[in-house]
C-alpha positions in Angstrom: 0.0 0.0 0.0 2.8 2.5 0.7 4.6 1.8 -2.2 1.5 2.7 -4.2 1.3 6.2 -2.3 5.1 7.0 -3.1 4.6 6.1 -6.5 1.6 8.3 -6.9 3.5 11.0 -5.0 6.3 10.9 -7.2 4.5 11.4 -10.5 2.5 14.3 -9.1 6.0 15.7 -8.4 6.7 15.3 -12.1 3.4 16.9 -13.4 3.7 19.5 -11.3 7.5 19.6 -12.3 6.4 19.4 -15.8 3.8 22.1 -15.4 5.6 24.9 -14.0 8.6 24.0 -16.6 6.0 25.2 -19.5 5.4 21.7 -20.6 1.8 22.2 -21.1 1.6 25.8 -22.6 2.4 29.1 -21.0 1.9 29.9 -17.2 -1.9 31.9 -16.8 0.3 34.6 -15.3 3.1 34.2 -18.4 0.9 36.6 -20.2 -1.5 39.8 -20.1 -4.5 38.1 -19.4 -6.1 41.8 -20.0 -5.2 43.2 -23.5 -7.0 46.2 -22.8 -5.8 46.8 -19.4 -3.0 49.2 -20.3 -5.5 51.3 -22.3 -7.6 52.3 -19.6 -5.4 53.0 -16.8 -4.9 56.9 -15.7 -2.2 59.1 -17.2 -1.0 61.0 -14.4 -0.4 63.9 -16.8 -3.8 64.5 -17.3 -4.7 64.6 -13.4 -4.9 67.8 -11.8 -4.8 68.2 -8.0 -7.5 70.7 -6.5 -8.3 72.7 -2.6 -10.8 71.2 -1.2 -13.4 73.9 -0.1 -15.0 74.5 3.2 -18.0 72.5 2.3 -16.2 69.7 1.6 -13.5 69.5 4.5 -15.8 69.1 6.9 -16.9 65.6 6.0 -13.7 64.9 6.0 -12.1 63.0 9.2 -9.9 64.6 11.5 -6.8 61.9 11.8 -6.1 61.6 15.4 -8.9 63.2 16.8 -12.6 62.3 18.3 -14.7 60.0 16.3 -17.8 62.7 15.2 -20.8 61.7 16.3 -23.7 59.7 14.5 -26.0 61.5 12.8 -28.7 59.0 13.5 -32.3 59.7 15.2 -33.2 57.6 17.3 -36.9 56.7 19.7 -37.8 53.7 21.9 -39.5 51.2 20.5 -43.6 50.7 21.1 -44.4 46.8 22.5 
């Protein structure tokens, strides 16, 4: 019975030896698997950096500071 389970062990060594060798075709992560992938990412010349204005700042979270509270009503419950 052992001598069964070393043998099978041993040839999914060489598959797997096989395999990542290129035996059976390229690796999936060999090649772009997204052609188009390049074409849509940002070009970082065409980003502009703006102030963020009173309005918006104050949703923003203070780093460090209190956590604001909920704006959440709530009421009891009627049984």
């Amino acid at each position: 019975m052992l001598r069964w389970l070393i043998a099978i062990l041993l040839l999914a060594n060489l598959f797997a030896f096989a395999a990542l060798r290129g035996m059976f075709g390229p690796l999936p992560y060999a090649g772009a698997r997204e052609p188009g992938h390049l074409n849509r990412q940002l070009h970082p010349e065409t980003l502009r950096v703006q102030p963020v204005s009173a309005a918006e700042a104050a949703d923003q979270a203070v780093v460090g500071g209190p956590a604001p509270a909920p704006a959440i009503a709530a009421s009891e419950l009627g049984q």
